[in-house]
C-alpha positions in Angstrom: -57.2 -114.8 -3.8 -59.2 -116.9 -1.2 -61.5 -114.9 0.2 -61.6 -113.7 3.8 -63.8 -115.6 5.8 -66.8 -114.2 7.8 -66.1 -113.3 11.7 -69.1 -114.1 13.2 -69.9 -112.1 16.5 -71.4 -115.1 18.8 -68.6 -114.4 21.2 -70.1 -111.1 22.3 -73.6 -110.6 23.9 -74.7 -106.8 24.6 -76.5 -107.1 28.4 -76.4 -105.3 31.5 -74.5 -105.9 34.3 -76.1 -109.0 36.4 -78.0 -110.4 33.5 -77.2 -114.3 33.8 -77.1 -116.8 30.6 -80.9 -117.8 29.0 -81.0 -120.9 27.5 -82.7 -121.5 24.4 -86.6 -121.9 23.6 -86.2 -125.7 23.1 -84.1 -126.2 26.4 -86.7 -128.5 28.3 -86.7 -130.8 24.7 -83.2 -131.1 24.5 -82.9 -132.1 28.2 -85.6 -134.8 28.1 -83.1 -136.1 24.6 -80.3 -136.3 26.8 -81.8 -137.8 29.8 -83.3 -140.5 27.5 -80.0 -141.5 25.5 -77.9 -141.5 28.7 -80.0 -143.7 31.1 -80.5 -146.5 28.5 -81.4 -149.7 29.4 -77.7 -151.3 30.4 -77.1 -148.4 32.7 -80.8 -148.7 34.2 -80.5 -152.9 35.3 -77.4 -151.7 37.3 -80.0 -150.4 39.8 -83.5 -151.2 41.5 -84.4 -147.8 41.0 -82.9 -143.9 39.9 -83.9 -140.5 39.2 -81.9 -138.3 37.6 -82.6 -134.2 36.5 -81.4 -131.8 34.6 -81.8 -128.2 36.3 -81.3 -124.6 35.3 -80.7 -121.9 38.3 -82.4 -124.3 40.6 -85.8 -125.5 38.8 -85.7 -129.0 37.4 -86.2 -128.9 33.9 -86.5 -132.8 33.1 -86.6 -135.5 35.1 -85.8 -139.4 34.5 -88.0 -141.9 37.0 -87.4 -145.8 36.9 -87.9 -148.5 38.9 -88.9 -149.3 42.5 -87.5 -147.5 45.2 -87.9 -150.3 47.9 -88.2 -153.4 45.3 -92.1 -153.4 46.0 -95.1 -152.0 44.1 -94.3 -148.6 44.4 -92.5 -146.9 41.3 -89.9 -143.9 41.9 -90.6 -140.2 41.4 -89.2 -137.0 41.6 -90.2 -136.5 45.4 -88.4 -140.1 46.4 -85.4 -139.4 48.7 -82.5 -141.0 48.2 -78.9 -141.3 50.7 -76.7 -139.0 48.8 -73.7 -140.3 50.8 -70.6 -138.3 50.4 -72.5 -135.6 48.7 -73.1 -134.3 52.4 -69.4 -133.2 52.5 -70.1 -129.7 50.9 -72.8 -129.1 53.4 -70.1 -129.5 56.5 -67.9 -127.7 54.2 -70.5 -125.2 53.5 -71.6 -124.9 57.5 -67.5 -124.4 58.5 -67.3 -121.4 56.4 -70.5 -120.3 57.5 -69.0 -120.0 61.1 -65.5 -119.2 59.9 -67.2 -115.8 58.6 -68.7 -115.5 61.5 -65.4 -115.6 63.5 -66.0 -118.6 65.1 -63.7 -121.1 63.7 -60.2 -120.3 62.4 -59.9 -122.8 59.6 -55.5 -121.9 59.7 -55.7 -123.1 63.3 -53.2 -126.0 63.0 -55.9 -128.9 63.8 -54.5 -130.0 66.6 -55.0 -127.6 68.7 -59.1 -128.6 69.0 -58.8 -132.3 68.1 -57.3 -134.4 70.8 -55.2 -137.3 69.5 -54.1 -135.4 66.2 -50.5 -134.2 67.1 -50.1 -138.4 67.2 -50.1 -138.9 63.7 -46.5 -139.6 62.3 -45.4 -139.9 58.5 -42.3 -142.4 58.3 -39.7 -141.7 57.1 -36.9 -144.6 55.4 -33.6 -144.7 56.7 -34.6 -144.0 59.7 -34.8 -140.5 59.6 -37.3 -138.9 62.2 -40.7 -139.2 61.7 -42.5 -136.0 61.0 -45.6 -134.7 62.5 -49.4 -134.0 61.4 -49.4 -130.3 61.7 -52.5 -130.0 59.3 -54.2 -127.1 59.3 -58.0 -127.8 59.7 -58.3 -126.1 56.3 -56.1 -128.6 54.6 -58.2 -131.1 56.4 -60.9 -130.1 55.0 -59.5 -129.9 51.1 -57.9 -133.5 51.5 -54.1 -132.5 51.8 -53.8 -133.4 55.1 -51.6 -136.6 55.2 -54.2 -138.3 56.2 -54.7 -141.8 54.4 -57.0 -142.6 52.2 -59.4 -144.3 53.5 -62.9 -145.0 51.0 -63.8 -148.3 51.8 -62.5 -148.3 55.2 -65.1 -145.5 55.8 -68.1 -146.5 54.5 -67.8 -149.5 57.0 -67.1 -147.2 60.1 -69.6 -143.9 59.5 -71.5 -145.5 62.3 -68.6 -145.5 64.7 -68.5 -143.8 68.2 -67.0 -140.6 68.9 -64.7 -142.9 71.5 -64.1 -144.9 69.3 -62.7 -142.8 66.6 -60.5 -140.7 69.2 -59.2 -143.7 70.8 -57.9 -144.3 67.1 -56.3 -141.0 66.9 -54.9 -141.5 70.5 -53.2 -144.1 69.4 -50.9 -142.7 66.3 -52.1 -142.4 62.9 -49.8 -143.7 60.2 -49.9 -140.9 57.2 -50.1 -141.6 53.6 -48.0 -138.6 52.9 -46.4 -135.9 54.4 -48.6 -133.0 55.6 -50.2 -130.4 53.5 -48.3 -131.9 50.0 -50.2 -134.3 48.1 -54.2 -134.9 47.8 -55.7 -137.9 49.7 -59.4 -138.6 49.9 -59.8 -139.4 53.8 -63.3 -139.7 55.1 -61.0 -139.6 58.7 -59.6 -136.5 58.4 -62.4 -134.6 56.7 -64.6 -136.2 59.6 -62.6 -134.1 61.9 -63.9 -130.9 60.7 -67.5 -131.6 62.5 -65.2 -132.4 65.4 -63.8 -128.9 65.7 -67.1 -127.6 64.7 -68.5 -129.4 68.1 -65.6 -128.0 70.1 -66.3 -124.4 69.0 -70.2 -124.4 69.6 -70.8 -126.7 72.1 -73.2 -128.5 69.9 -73.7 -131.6 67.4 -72.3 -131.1 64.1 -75.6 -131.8 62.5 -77.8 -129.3 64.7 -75.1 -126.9 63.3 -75.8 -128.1 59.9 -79.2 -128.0 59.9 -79.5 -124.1 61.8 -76.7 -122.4 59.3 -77.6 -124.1 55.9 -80.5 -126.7 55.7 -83.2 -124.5 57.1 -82.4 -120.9 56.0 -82.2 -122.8 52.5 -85.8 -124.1 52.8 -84.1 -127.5 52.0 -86.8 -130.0 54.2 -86.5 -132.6 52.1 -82.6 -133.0 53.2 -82.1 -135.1 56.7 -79.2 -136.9 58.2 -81.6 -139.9 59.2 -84.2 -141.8 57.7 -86.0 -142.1 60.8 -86.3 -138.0 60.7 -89.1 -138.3 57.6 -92.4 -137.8 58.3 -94.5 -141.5 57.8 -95.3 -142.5 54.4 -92.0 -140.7 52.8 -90.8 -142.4 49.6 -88.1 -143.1 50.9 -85.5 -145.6 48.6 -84.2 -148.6 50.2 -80.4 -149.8 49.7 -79.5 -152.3 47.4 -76.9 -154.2 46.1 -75.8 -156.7 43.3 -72.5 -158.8 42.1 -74.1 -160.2 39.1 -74.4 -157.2 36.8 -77.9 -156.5 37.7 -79.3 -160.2 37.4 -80.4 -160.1 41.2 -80.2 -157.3 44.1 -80.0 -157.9 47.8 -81.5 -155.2 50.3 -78.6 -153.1 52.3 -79.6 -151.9 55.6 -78.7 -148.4 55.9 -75.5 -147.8 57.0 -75.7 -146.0 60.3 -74.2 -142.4 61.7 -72.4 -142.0 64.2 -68.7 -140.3 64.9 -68.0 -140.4 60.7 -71.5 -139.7 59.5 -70.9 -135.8 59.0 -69.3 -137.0 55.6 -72.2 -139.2 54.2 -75.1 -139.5 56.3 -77.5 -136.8 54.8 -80.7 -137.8 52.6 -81.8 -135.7 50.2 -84.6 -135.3 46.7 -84.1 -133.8 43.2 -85.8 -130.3 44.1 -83.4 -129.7 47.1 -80.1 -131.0 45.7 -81.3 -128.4 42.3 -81.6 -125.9 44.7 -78.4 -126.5 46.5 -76.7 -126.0 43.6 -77.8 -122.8 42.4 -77.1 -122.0 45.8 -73.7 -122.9 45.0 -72.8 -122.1 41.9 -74.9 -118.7 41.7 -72.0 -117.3 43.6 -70.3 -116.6 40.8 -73.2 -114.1 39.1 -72.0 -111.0 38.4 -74.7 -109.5 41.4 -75.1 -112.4 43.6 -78.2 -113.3 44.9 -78.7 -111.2 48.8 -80.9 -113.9 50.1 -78.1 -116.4 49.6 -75.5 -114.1 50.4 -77.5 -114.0 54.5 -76.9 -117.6 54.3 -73.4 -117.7 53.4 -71.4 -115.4 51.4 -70.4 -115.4 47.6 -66.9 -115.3 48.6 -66.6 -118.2 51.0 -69.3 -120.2 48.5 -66.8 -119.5 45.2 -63.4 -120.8 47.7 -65.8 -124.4 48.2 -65.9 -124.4 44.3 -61.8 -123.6 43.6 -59.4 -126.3 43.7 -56.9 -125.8 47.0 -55.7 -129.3 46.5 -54.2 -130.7 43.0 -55.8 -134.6 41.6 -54.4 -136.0 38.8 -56.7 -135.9 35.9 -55.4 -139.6 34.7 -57.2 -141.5 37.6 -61.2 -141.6 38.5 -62.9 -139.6 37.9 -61.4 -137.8 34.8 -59.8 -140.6 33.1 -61.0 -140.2 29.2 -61.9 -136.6 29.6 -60.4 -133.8 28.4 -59.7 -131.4 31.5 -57.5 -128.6 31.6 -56.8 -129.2 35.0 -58.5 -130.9 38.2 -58.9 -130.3 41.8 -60.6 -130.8 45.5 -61.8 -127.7 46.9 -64.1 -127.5 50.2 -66.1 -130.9 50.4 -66.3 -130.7 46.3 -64.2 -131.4 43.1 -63.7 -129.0 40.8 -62.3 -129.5 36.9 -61.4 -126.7 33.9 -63.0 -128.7 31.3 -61.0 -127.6 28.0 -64.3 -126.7 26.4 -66.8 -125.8 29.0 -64.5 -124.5 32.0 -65.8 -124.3 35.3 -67.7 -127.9 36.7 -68.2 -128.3 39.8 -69.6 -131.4 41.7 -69.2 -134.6 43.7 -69.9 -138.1 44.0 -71.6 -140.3 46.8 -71.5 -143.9 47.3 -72.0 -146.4 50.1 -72.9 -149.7 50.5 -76.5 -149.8 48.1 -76.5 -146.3 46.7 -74.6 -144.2 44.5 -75.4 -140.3 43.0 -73.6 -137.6 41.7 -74.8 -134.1 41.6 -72.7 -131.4 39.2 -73.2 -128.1 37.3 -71.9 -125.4 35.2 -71.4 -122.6 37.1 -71.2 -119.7 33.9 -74.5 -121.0 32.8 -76.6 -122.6 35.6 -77.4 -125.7 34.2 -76.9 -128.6 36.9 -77.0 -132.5 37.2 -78.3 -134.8 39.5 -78.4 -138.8 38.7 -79.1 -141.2 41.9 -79.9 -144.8 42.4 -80.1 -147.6 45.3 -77.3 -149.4 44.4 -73.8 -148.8 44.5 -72.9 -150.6 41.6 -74.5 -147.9 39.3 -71.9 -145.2 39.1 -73.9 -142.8 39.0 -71.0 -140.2 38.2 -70.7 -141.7 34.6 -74.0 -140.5 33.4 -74.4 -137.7 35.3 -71.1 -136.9 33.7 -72.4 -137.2 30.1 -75.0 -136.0 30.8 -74.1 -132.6 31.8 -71.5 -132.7 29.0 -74.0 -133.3 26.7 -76.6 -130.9 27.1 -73.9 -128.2 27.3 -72.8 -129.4 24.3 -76.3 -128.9 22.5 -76.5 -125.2 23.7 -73.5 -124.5 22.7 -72.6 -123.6 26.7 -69.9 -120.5 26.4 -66.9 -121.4 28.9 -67.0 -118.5 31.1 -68.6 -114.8 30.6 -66.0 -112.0 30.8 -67.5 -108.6 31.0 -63.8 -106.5 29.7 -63.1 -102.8 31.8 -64.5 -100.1 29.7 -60.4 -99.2 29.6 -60.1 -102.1 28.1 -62.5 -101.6 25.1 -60.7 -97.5 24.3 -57.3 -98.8 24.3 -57.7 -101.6 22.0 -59.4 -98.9 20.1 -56.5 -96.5 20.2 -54.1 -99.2 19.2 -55.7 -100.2 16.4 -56.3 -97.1 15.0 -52.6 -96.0 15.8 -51.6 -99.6 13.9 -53.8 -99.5 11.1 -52.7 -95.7 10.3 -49.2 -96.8 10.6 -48.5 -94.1 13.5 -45.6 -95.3 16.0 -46.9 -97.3 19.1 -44.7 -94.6 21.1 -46.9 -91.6 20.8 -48.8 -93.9 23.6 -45.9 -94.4 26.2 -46.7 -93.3 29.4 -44.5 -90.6 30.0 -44.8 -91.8 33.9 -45.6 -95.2 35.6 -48.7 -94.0 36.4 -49.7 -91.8 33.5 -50.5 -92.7 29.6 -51.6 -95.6 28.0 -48.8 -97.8 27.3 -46.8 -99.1 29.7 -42.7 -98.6 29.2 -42.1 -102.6 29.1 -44.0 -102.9 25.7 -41.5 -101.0 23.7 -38.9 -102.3 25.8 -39.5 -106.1 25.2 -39.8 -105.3 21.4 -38.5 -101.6 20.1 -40.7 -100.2 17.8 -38.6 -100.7 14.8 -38.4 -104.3 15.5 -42.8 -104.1 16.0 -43.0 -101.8 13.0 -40.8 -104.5 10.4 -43.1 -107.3 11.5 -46.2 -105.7 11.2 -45.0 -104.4 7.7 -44.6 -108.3 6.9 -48.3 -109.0 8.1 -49.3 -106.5 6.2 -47.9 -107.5 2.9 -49.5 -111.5 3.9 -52.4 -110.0 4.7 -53.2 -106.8 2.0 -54.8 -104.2 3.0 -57.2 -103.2 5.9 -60.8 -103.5 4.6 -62.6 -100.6 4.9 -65.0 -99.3 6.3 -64.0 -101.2 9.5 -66.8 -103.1 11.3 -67.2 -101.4 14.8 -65.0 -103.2 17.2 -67.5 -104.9 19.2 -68.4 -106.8 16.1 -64.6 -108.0 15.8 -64.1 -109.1 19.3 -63.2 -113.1 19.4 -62.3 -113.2 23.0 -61.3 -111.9 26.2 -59.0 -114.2 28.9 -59.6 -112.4 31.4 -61.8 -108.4 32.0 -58.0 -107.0 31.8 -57.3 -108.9 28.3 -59.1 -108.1 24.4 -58.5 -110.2 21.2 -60.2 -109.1 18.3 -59.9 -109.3 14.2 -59.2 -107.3 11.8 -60.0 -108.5 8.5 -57.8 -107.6 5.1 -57.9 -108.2 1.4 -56.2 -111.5 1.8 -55.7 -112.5 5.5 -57.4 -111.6 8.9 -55.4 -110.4 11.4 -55.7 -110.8 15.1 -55.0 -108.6 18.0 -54.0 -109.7 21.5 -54.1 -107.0 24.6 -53.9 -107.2 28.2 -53.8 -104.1 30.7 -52.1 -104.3 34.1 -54.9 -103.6 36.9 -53.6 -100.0 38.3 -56.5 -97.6 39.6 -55.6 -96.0 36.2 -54.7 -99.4 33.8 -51.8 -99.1 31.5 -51.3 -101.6 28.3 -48.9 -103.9 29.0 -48.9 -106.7 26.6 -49.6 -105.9 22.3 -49.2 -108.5 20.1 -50.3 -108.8 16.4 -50.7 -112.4 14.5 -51.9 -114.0 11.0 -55.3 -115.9 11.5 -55.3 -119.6 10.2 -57.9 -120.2 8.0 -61.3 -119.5 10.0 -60.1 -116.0 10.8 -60.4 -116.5 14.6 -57.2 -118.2 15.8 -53.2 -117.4 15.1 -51.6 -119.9 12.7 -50.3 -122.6 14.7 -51.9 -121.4 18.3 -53.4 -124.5 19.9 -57.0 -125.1 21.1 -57.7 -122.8 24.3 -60.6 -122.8 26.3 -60.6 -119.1 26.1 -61.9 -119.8 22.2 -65.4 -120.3 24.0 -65.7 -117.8 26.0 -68.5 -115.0 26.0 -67.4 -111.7 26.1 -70.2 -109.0 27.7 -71.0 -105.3 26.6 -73.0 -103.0 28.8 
């Protein structure tokens, strides 16, 4: 007889409601270990200078420094600001849903209606079939579904464009790389046009709006759209740029802002991009923060963090990774990673600078890696980075806190199973009343259930008893509706599977019984989920 192998009961934590994720007593150690095997010396000649952090909840924990900032005697620090480039997009993003929930801008409004020139746009057609129209919505202008080219290169050369300049462009017909609203397509254009409809509803420059709604209720001074807006004597990173590996650098003026710039003109530091995204990814606590909620609210912050538009998870920047699935939500990307679930971030790059800022939203933990030159790619080690130290603290995937419903019918059940009572002493006897709903015993009749589980049972032997308490058992839980839990037995372990159906009064609509592989924890056979790291929470 092999013996039945322990259960262990990491998966479940015992907190009250709103407590977030600690990391261990070692934390700041194992961050400095990551930062120093990521930014080795190959990855550090690709730039004049970087700084890179890893943050928890908004406080840097570590810091990297290397290098001169201007290619001079001064030596970078945490305080140096850096162009984070197309980073800026989830502040425009953030500062639209700011005024949609204040009911100034209708993001459904087709985009047309407040851009002049728009309506222009055609998407050919072959055989001669009429062209169709944009008839974008400014909301799928704003997730890259638009139609709207791409247009990466092509943008970092224009950011500094006049507002003429760029509407006599749209006067004169846009050619679309797809039709409207189907496929995603990075366009620094059409995301542009957000600020535009921003200006039309208040009267006022995008980045005064900016600044007013998110910058300075946010405390974030160290964040400008303009170099020249720095007090004297800021460190302050020059541009560079090299096409020989690293062997020589050439300075890079700054590119300049003008009708484009609301998509990569801002400059920013370490301590305010940390806080920006605790800002961001605190919305999904289980008590939100109210002082962040008065600047925008959990809600709106969450729909910038969930993919409205699909990417393909085969091209940059998810090639080698293993994602569950990928895609653009307001001004950021956001991936399932099949071990560590929610990441959110994005990328910024222009002509001598790159950066990359990203985090974990179930645990806190953030990343932020810039450098003056846009040949570092600074997404590759933030990237590991973040990968890695979650990785070392064994990061759960998400935190489900299960209804109490949940945790007394899964006790019902088993007790009804391991007594060998009939599953249909807990039919509802209405749709609204009971426990089990009528579709369980209608997809399998009990005598069908009963004959299987008498066949587990003879794999498995006999319950062990006295049964741990259930919280001790429970492996996982999808979803607050949804339970999986072990029961251990002479020979095998079984495992339970539940989900309840969300009525004011929950029914059980899903039971299923399987025969663990050999760690006890998984079904035979079931592949890997990334619900097999998730942390379950008990009041």
């Amino acid at each position: 007889m092999s013996p039945v192998p322990a259960l262990p009961s990491a998966a479940v934590q015992h907190c009250p409601i709103g407590a977030v994720w600690q990391p261990p007593a070692d934390f700041a150690e194992l961050c400095r270990g990551v930062l120093d095997s990521q930014l080795d010396a190959a990855t550090l000649a690709l730039a004049p200078s970087c700084v890179a952090a890893i943050t928890w909840r908004g406080s840097v924990v570590a810091v990297h420094t290397s290098g001169s900032p201007r290619m001079d005697d001064g030596s970078a620090s945490a305080r140096t600001v850096y162009r984070i480039a197309s980073m800026s997009k989830s502040f425009l993003a953030a500062t639209a849903l700011s005024l949609r929930d204040a009911g100034i801008l209708d993001l459904n409004l087709p985009a047309a209606e407040l851009i002049e020139g728009l309506g222009r746009a055609r998407y050919h057609l072959s055989g001669g079939a009429e062209d169709p129209v944009l008839d974008a919505s400014l909301e799928e202008l704003l997730s890259n579904r638009s139609g709207i080219a791409e247009d990466n290169p092509w943008g970092d050369e224009h950011l500094a464009e006049s507002r003429e300049w760029i509407a006599a462009q749209l006067r004169s017909g846009l050619r679309l790389g797809g039709l409207p609203g189907t496929r995603y397509q990075y366009s620094n254009l059409g995301v542009s046009q957000i600020a535009r409809a921003i200006e039309a509803v208040t009267g006022r420059p995008v980045a005064a709006s900016i600044r007013e709604r998110i910058l300075d209720p946010l405390g974030l001074a160290s964040t400008r759209p303009d170099a020249s807006l720095y007090p004297g004597g800021t460190d302050i990173a020059g541009g560079f740029r090299t096409f020989d590996g690293g062997a020589t650098f050439t300075p890079e003026p700054f590119v300049g802002s003008g009708a484009l710039g609301c998509i990569g003109d801002l400059f920013s530091t370490l301590d305010d991009l940390a806080s920006w995204m605790d800002f961001l990814g605190s919305a999904f606590d289980e008590t939100p923060d109210s002082r962040s909620e008065a600047v925008l609210a959990a809600s709106s912050r969450r729909r910038m963090q969930t993919a409205h538009t699909v990417m393909r998870t085969t091209e940059w920047p998810f090639a080698g990774r293993q994602l569950d699935a990928a895609g653009y939500g307001y001004g950021l990307i956001c991936e399932l990673d099949h071990r560590f679930g929610r990441v959110v971030g994005h990328s910024g790059g222009l002509p001598g600078f790159s950066s990359h800022m990203r985090w974990h939203p179930t645990t806190g933990i953030g990343v932020v890696v810039m450098a003056n030159s846009d040949s570092f790619e600074a997404w590759r080690p933030a990237s590991a980075m973040l990968s890695s130290i979650l990785a070392r603290v064994a990061a759960p995937a998400a935190r489900i806190r299960p209804w109490p419903e949940v945790i007394a019918a899964a006790r019902t059940i088993e007790d009804c199973v391991v007594s060998g009572r009939s599953l249909e002493e807990l039919l509802a006897p209405t749709p609204d009343t009971g426990l089990l709903s009528r579709n369980v015993l209608r997809n399998v009749p009990w005598p069908v259930r009963q004959a299987r589980l008498d066949a587990l049972a003879e794999q498995a032997g006999p319950v062990l008893m006295p049964r741990a308490p259930l919280e001790e058992r429970i492996l996982t839980a999808a979803t607050p509706a949804a339970l999986r839990w072990a029961v251990p037995c002479q020979h095998r372990t079984l495992i339970c599977d539940m989900r309840m159906v969300g009525l004011h009064a929950p029914l059980v609509q899903a039971v299923d019984v399987q025969l663990a592989g050999a760690d006890g924890r998984k079904p035979v056979g079931e592949q890997s989920l990334a619900e097999d790291h998730f942390q379950v929470l008990m009041d």
